[in-house]
C-alpha positions as protocol buffer text, in pm:
chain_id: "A"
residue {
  index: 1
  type: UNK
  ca { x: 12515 y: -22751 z: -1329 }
}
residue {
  index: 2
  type: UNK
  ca { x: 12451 y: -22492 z: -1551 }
}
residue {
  index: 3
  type: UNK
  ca { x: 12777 y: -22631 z: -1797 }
}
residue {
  index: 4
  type: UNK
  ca { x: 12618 y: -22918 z: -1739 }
}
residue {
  index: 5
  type: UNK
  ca { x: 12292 y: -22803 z: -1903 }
}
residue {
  index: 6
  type: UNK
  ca { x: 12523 y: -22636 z: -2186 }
}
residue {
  index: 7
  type: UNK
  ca { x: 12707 y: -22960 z: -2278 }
}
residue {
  index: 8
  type: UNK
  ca { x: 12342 y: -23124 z: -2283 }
}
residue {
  index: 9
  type: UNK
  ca { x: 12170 y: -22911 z: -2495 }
}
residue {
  index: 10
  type: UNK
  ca { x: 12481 y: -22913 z: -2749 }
}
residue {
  index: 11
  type: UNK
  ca { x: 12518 y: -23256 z: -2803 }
}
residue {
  index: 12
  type: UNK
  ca { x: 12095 y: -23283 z: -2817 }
}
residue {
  index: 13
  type: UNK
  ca { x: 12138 y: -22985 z: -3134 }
}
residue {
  index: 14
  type: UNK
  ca { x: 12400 y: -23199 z: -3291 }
}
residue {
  index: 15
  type: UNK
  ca { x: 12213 y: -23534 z: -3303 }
}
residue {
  index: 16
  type: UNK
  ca { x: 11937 y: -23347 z: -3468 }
}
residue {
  index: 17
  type: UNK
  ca { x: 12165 y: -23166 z: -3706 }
}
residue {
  index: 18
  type: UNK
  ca { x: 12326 y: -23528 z: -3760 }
}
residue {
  index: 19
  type: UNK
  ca { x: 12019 y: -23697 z: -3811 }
}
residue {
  index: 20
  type: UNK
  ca { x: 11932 y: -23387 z: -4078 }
}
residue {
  index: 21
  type: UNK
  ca { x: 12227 y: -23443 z: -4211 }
}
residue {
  index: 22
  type: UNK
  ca { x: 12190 y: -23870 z: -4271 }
}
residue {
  index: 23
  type: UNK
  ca { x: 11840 y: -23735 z: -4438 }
}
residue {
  index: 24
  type: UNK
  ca { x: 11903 y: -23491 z: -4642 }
}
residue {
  index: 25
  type: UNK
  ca { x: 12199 y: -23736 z: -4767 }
}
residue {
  index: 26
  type: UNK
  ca { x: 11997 y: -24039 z: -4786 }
}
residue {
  index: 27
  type: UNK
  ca { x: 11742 y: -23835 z: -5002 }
}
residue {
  index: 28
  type: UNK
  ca { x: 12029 y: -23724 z: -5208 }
}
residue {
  index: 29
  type: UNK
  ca { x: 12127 y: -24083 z: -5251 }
}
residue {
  index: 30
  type: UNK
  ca { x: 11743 y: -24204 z: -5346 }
}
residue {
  index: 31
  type: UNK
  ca { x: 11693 y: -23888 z: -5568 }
}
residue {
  index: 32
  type: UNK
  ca { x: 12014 y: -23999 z: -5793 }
}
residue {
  index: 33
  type: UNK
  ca { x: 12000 y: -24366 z: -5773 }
}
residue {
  index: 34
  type: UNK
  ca { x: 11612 y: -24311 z: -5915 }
}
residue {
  index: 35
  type: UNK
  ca { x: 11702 y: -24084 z: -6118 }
}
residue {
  index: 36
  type: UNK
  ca { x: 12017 y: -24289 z: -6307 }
}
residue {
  index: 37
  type: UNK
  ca { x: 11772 y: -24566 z: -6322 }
}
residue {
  index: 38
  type: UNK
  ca { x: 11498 y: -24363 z: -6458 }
}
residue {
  index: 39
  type: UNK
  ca { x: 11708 y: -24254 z: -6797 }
}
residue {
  index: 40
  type: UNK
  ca { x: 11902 y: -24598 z: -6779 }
}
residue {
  index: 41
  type: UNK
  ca { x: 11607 y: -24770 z: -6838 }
}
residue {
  index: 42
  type: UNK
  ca { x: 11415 y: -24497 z: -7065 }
}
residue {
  index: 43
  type: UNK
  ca { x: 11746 y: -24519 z: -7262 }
}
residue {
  index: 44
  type: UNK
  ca { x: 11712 y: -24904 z: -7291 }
}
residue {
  index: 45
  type: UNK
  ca { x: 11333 y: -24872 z: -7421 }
}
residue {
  index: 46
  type: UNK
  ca { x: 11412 y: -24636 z: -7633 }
}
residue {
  index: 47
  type: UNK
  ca { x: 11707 y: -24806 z: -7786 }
}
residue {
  index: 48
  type: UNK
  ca { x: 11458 y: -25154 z: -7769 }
}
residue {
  index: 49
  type: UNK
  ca { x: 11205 y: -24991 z: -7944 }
}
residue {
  index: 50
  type: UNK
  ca { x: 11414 y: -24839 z: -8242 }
}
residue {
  index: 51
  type: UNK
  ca { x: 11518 y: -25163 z: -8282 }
}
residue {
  index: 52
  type: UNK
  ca { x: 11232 y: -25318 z: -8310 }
}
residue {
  index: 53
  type: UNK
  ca { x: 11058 y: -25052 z: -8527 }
}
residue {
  index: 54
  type: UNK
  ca { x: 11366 y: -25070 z: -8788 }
}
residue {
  index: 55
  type: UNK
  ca { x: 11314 y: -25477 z: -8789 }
}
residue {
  index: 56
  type: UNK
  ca { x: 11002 y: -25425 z: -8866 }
}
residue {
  index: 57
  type: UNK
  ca { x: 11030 y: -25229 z: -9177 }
}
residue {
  index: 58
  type: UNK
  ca { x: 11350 y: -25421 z: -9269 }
}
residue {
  index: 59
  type: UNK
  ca { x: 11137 y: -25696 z: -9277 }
}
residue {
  index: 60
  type: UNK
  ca { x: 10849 y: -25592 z: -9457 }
}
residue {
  index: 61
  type: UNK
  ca { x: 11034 y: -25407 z: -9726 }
}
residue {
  index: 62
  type: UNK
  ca { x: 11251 y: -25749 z: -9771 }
}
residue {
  index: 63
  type: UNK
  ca { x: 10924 y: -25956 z: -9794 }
}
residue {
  index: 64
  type: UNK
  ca { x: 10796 y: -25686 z: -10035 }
}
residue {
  index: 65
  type: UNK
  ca { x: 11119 y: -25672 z: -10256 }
}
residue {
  index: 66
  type: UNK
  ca { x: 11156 y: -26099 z: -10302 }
}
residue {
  index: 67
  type: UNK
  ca { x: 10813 y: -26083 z: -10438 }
}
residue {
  index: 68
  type: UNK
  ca { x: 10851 y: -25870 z: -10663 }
}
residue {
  index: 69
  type: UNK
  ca { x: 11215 y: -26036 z: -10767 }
}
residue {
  index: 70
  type: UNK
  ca { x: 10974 y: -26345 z: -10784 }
}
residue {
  index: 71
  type: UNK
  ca { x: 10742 y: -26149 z: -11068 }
}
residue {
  index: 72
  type: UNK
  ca { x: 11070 y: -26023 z: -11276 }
}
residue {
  index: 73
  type: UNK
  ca { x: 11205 y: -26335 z: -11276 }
}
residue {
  index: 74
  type: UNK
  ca { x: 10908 y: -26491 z: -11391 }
}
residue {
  index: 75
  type: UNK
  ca { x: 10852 y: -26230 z: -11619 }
}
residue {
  index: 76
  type: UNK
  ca { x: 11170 y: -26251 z: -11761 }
}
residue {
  index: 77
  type: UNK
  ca { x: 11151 y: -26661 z: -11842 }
}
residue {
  index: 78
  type: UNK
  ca { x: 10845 y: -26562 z: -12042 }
}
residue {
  index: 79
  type: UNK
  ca { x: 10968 y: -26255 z: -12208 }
}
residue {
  index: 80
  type: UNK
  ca { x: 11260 y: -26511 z: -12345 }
}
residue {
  index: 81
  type: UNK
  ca { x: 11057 y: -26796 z: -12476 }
}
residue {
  index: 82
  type: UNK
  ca { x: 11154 y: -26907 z: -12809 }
}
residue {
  index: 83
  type: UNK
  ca { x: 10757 y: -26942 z: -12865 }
}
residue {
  index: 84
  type: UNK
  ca { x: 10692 y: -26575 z: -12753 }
}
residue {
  index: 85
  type: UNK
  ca { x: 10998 y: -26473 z: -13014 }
}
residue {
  index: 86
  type: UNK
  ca { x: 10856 y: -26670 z: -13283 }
}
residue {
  index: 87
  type: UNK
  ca { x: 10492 y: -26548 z: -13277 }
}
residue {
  index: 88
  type: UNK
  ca { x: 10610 y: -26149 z: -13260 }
}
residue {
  index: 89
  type: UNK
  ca { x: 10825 y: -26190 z: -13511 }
}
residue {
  index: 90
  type: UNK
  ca { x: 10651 y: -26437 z: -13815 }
}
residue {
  index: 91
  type: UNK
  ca { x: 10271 y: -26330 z: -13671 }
}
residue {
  index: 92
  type: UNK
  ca { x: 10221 y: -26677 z: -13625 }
}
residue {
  index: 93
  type: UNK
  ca { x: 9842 y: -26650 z: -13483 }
}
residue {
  index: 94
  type: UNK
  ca { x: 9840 y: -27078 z: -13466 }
}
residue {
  index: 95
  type: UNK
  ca { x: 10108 y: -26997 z: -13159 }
}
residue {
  index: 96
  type: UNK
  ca { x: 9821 y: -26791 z: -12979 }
}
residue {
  index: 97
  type: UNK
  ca { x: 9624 y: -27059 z: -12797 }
}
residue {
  index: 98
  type: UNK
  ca { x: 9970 y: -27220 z: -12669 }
}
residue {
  index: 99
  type: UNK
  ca { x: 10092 y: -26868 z: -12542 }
}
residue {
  index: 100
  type: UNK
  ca { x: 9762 y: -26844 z: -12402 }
}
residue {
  index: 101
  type: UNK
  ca { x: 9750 y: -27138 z: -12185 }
}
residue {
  index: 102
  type: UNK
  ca { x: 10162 y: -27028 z: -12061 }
}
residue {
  index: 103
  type: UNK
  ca { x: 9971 y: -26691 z: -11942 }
}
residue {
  index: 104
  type: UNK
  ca { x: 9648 y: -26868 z: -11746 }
}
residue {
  index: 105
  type: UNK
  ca { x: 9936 y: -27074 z: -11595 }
}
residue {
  index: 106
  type: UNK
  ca { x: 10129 y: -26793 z: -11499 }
}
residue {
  index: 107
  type: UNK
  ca { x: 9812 y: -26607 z: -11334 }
}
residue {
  index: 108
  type: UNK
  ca { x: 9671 y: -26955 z: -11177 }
}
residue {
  index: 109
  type: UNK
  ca { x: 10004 y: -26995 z: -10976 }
}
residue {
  index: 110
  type: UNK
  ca { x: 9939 y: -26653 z: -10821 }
}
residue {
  index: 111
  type: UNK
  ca { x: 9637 y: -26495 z: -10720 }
}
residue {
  index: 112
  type: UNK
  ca { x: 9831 y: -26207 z: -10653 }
}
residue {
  index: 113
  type: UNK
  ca { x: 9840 y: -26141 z: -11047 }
}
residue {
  index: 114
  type: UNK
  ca { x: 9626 y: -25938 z: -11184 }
}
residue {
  index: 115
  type: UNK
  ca { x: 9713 y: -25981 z: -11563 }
}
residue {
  index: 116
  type: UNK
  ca { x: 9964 y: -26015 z: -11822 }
}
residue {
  index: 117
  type: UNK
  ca { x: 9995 y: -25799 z: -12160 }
}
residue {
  index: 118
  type: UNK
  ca { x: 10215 y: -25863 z: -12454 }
}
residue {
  index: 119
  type: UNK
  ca { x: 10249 y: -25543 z: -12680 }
}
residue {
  index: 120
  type: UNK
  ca { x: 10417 y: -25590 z: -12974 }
}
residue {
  index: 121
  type: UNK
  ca { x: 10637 y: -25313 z: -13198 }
}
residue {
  index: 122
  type: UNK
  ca { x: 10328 y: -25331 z: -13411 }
}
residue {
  index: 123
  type: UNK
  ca { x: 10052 y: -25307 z: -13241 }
}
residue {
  index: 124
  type: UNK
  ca { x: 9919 y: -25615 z: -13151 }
}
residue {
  index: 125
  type: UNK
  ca { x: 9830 y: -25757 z: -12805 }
}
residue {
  index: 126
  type: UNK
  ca { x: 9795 y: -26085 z: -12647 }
}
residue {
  index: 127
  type: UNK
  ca { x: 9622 y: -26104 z: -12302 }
}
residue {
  index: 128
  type: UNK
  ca { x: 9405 y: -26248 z: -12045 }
}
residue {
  index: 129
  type: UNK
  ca { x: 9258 y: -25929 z: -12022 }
}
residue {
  index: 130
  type: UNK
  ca { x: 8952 y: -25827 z: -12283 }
}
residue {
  index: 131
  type: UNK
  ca { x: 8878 y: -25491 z: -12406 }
}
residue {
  index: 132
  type: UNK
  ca { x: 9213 y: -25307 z: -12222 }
}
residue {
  index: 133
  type: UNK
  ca { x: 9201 y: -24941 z: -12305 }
}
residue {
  index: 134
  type: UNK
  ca { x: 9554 y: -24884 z: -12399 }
}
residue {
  index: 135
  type: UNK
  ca { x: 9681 y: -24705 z: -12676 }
}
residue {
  index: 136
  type: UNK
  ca { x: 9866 y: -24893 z: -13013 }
}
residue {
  index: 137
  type: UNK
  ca { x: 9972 y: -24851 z: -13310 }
}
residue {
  index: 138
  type: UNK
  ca { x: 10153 y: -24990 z: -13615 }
}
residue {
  index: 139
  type: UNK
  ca { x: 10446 y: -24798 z: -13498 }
}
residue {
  index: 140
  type: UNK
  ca { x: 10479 y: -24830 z: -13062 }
}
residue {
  index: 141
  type: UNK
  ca { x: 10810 y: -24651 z: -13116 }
}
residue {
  index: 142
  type: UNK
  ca { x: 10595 y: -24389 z: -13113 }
}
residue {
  index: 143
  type: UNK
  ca { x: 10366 y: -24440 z: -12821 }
}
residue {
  index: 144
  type: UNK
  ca { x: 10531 y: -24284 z: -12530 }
}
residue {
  index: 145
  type: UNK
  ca { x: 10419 y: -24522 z: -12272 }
}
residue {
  index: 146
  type: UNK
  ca { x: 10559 y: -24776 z: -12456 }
}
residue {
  index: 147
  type: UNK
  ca { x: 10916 y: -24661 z: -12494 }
}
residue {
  index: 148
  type: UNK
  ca { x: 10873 y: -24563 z: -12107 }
}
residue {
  index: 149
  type: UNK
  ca { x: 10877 y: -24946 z: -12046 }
}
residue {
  index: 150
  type: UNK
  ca { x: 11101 y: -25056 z: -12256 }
}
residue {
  index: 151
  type: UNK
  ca { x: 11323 y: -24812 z: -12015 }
}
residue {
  index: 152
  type: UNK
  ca { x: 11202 y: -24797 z: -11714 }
}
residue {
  index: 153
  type: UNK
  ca { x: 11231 y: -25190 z: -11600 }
}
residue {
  index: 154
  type: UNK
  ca { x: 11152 y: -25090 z: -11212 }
}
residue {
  index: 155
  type: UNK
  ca { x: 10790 y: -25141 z: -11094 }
}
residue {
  index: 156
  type: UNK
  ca { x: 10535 y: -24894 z: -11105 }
}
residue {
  index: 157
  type: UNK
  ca { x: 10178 y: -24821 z: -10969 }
}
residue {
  index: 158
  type: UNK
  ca { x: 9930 y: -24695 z: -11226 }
}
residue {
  index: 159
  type: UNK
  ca { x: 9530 y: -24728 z: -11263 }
}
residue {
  index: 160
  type: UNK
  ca { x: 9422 y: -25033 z: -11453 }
}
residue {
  index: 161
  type: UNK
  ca { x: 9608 y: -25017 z: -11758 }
}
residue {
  index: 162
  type: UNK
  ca { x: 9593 y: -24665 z: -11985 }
}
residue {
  index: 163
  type: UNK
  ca { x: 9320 y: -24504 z: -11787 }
}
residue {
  index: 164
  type: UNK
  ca { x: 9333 y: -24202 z: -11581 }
}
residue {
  index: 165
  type: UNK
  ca { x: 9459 y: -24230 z: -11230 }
}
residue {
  index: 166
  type: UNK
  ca { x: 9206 y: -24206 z: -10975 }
}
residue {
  index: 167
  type: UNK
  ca { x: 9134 y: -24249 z: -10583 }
}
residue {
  index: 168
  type: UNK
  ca { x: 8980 y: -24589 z: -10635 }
}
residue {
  index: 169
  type: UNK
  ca { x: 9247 y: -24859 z: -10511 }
}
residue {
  index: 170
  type: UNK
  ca { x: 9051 y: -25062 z: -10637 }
}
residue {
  index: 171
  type: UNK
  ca { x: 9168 y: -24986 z: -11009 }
}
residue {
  index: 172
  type: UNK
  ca { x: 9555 y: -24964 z: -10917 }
}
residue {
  index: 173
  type: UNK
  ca { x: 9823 y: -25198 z: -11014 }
}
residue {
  index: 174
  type: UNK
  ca { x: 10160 y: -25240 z: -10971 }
}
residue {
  index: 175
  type: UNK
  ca { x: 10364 y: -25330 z: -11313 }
}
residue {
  index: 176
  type: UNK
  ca { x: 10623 y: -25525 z: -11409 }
}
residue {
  index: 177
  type: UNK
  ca { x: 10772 y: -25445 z: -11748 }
}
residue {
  index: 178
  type: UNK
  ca { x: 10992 y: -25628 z: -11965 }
}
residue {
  index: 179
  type: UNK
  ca { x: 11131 y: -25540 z: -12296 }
}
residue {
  index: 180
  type: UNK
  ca { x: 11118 y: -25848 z: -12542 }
}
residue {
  index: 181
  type: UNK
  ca { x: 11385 y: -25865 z: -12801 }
}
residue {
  index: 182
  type: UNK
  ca { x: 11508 y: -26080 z: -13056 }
}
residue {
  index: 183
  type: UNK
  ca { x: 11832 y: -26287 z: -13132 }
}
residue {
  index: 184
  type: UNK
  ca { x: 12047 y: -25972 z: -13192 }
}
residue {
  index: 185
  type: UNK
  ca { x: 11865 y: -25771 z: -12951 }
}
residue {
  index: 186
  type: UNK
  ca { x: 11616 y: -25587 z: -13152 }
}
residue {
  index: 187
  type: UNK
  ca { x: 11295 y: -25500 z: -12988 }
}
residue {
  index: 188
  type: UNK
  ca { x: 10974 y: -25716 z: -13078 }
}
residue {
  index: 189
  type: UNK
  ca { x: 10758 y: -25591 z: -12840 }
}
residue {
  index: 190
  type: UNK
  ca { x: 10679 y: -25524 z: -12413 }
}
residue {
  index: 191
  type: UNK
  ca { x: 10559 y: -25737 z: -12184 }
}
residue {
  index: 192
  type: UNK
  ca { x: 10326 y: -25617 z: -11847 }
}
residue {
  index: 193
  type: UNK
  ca { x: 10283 y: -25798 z: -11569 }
}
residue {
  index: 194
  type: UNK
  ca { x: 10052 y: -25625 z: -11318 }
}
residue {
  index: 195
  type: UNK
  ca { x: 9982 y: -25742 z: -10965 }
}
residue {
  index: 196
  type: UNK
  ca { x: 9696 y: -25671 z: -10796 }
}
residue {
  index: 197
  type: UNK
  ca { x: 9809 y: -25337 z: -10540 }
}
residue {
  index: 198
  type: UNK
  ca { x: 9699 y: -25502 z: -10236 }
}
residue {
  index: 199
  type: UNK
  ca { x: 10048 y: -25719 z: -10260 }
}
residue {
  index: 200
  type: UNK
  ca { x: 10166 y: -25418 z: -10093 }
}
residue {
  index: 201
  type: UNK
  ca { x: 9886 y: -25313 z: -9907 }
}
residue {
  index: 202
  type: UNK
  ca { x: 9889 y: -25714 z: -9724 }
}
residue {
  index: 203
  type: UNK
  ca { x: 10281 y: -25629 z: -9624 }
}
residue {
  index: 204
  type: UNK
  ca { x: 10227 y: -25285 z: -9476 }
}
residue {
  index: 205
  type: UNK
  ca { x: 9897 y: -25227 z: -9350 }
}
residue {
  index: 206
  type: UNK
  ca { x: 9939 y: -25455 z: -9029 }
}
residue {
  index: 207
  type: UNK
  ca { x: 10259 y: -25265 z: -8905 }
}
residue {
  index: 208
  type: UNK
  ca { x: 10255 y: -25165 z: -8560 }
}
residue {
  index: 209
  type: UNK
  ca { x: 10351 y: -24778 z: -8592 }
}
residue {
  index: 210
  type: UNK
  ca { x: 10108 y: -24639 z: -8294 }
}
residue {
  index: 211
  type: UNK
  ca { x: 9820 y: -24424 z: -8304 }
}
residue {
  index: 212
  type: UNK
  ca { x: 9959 y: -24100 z: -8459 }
}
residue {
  index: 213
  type: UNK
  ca { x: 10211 y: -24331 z: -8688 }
}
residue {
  index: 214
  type: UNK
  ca { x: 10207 y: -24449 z: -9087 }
}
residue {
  index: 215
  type: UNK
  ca { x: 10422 y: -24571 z: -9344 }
}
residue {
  index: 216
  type: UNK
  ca { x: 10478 y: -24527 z: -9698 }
}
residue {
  index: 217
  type: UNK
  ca { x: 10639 y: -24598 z: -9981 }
}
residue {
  index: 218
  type: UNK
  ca { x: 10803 y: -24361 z: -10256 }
}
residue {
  index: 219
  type: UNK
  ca { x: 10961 y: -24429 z: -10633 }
}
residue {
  index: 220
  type: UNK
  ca { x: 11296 y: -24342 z: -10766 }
}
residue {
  index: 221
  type: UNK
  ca { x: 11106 y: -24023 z: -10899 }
}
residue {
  index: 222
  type: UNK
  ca { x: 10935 y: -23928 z: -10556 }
}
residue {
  index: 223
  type: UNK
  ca { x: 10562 y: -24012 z: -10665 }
}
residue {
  index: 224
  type: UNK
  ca { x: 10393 y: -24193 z: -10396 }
}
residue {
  index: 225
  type: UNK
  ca { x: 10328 y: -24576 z: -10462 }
}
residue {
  index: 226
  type: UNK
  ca { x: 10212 y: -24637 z: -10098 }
}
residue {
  index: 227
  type: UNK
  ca { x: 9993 y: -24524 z: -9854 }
}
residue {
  index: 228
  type: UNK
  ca { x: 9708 y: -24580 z: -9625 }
}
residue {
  index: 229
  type: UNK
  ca { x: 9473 y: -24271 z: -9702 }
}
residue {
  index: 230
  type: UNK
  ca { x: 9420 y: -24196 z: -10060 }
}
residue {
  index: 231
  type: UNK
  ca { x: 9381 y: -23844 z: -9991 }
}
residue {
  index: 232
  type: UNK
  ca { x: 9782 y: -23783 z: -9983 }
}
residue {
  index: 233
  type: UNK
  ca { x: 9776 y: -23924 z: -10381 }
}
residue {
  index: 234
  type: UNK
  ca { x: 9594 y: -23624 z: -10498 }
}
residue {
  index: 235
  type: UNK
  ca { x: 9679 y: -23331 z: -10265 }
}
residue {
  index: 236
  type: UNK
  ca { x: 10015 y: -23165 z: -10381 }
}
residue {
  index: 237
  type: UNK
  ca { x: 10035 y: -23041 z: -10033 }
}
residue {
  index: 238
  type: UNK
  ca { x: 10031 y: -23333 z: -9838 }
}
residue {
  index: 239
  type: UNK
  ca { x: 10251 y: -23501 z: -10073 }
}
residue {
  index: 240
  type: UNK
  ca { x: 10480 y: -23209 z: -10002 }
}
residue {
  index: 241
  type: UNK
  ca { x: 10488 y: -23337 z: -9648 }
}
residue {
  index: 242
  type: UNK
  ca { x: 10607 y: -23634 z: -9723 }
}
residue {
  index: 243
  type: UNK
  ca { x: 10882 y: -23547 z: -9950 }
}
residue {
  index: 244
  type: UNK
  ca { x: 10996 y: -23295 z: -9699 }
}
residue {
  index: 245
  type: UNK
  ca { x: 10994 y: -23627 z: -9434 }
}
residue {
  index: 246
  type: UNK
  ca { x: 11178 y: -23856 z: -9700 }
}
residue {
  index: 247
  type: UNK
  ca { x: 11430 y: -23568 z: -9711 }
}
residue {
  index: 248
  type: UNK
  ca { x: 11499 y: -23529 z: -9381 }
}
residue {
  index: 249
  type: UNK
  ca { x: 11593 y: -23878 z: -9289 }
}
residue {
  index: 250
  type: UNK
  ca { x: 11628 y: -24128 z: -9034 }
}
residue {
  index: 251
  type: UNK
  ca { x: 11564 y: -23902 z: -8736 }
}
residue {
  index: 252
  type: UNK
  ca { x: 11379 y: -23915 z: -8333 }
}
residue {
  index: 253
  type: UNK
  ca { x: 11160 y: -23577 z: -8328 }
}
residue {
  index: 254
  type: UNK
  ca { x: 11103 y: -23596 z: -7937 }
}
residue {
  index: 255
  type: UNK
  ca { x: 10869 y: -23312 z: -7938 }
}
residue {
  index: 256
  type: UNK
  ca { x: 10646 y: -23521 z: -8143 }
}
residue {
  index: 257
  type: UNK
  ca { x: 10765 y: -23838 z: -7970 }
}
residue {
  index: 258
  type: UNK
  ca { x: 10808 y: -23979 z: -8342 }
}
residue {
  index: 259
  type: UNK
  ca { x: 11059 y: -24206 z: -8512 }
}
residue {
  index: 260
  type: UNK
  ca { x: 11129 y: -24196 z: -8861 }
}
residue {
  index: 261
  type: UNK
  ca { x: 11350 y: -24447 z: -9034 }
}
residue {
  index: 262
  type: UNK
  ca { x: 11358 y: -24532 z: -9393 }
}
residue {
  index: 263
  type: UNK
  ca { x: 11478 y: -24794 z: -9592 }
}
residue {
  index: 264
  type: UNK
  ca { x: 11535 y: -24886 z: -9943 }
}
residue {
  index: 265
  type: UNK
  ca { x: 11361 y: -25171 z: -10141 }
}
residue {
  index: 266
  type: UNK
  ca { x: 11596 y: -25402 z: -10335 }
}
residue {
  index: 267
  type: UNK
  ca { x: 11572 y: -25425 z: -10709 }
}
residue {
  index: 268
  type: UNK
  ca { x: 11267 y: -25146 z: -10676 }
}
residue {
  index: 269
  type: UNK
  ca { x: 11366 y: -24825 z: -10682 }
}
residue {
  index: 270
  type: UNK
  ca { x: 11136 y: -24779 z: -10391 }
}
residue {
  index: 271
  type: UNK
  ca { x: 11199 y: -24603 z: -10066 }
}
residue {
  index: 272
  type: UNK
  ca { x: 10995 y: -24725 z: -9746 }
}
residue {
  index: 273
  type: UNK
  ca { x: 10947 y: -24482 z: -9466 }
}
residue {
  index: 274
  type: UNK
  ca { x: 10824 y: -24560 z: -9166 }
}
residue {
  index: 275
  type: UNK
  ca { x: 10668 y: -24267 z: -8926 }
}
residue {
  index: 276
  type: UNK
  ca { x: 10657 y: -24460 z: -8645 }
}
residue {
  index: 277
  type: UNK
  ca { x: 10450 y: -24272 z: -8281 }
}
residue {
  index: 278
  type: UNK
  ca { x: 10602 y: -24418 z: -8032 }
}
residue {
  index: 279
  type: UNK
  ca { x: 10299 y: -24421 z: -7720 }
}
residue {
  index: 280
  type: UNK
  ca { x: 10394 y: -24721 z: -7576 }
}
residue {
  index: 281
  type: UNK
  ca { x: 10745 y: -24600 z: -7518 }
}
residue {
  index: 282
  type: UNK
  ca { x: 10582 y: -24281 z: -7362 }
}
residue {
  index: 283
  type: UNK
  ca { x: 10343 y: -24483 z: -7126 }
}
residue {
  index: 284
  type: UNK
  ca { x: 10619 y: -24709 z: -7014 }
}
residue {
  index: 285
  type: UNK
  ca { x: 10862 y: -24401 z: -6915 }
}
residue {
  index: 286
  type: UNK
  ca { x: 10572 y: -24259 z: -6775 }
}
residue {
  index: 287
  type: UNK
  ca { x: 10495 y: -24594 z: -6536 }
}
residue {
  index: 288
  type: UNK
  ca { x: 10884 y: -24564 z: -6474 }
}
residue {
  index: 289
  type: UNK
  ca { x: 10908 y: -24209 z: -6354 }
}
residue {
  index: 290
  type: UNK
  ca { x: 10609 y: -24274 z: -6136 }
}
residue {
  index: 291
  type: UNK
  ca { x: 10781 y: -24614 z: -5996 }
}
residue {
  index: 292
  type: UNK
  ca { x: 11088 y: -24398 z: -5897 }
}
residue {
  index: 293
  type: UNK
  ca { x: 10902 y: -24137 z: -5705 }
}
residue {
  index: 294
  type: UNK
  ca { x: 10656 y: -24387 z: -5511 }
}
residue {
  index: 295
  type: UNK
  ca { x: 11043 y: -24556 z: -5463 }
}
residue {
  index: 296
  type: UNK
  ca { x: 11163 y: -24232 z: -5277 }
}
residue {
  index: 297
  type: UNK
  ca { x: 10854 y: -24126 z: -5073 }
}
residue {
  index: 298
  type: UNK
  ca { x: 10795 y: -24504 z: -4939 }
}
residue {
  index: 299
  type: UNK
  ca { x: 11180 y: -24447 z: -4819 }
}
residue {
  index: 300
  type: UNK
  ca { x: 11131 y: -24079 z: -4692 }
}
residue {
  index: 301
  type: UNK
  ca { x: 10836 y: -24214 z: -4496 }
}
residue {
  index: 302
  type: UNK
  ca { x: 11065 y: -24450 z: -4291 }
}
């Protein structure tokens, strides 16, 4: 009786410890499976969402760089007219009013444009624009600016035409130049064309780069041409910052739970970075790690 009892008692310990045992391995079993499909599918968001984001910028630095190949090229037709050519170089005023009309043209087909200048080698300007504050002489080889622009063919941002830079956006352009030369490739003069800076502003400003995120845009010198607050245009310091970010590259600072990616403008010399905070990523892991514990106590419960 008493072996009996033993036996009994035995075998009742071992279900338990067997049942324990079916537990503690299903558990195992829930904890892995949730966990492998916690950073399966965190690993497919992220890899979704980079995606995305670099799309994105592709994009907008594509739609960015064929309008401004749109302005060379049409700043190039008109730099080459045989009418342009003739009036710089015989000072052929009676040329003026058809030149003129060629410019109003040029500006009517775009209200993107701002204006256009023609500078001559001596001195002499031809514009839509009245009164422009811009410094000539007899002898532009001399003028600094100008020889900068005969040069320098990329686009640049500047205040409204010779005048000191300043936070108003409203005063900032982004020029085209174009060096106008003659038969044998002597230089008659310069040509501007300046678009209005909120052709950049239209491409940019609607990116979806989360609440902590922002984008801008650097020149083949690293002077800032783009960005949302004004105040990084005048503070060395903050300007610093975003050198040090354009230096550092395409990179995922987890910490910070930002992306950076940057990407180069065709026929620009412009480099578009994108700081991009990813807290829709963040929420959705979030949902995802909650999911996979609500997952293992609904099965621990049963």
């Amino acid at each position: 009786m008493e072996n009996r009892c033993r036996i009994r008692n035995w075998f009742r310990r071992f279900g338990v410890q067997i049942s324990f045992f079916y537990l503690g391995l299903g558990l195992a079993i829930i904890l892995i499976l949730s966990g492998t499909i916690y950073f399966f599918t965190a690993s497919l968001l992220m890899n979704e969402m980079v995606s995305k984001t670099h799309d994105l910028l592709e994009l907008s630095g594509n739609n960015i760089a064929t309008y401004i190949a749109r302005v060379k090229g049409e700043s190039d037709v008109f730099a080459n007219s045989p009418v342009l050519r003739q009036y710089l170089e015989e000072n052929d005023e009676s040329l003026r009013p058809v030149l003129m009309s060629g410019i109003e043209q040029l500006l009517k087909n775009d209200d993107c444009k701002k204006s256009i200048v023609v500078v001559s080698k001596d001195g002499r300007i031809l514009s839509n624009e009245e009164n422009l504050d811009m410094s000539v002489s007899e002898d532009m080889m001399k003028e600094d600016w100008y020889m900068e622009s005969i040069h320098n063919t990329m686009p640049v941002l500047t205040g409204a035409r010779m005048q000191s830079f300043s936070p108003d956006k409203d005063n900032w352009v982004i020029s085209v130049s174009t060096e106008i030369t003659d038969s044998a490739g002597e230089n008659l003069g310069v040509l501007l064309m300046d678009m209005e800076y909120g052709v950049v502003e239209e491409h940019l400003r609607s990116l979806d780069v989360g609440r902590e995120g922002y984008v801008f845009l650097v020149n083949d010198r690293g002077e800032l041409v783009y960005h949302k607050d004004t105040g990084f245009f005048t503070s060395p310091e903050k300007k610093e910052q975003l050198l040090t970010l354009l230096a550092e590259g395409d990179r995922y600072d987890k910490k910070k739970n930002l992306l950076v990616y940057r990407t180069e403008i065709e026929n620009t010399g412009w480099i578009l970075v994108g700081v991009v905070s990813l807290d829709t990523l963040k929420m959705l892991e979030q949902q995802l790690l909650e999911w996979c514990f609500l997952w293992e106590r609904c099965f621990s419960a049963r």
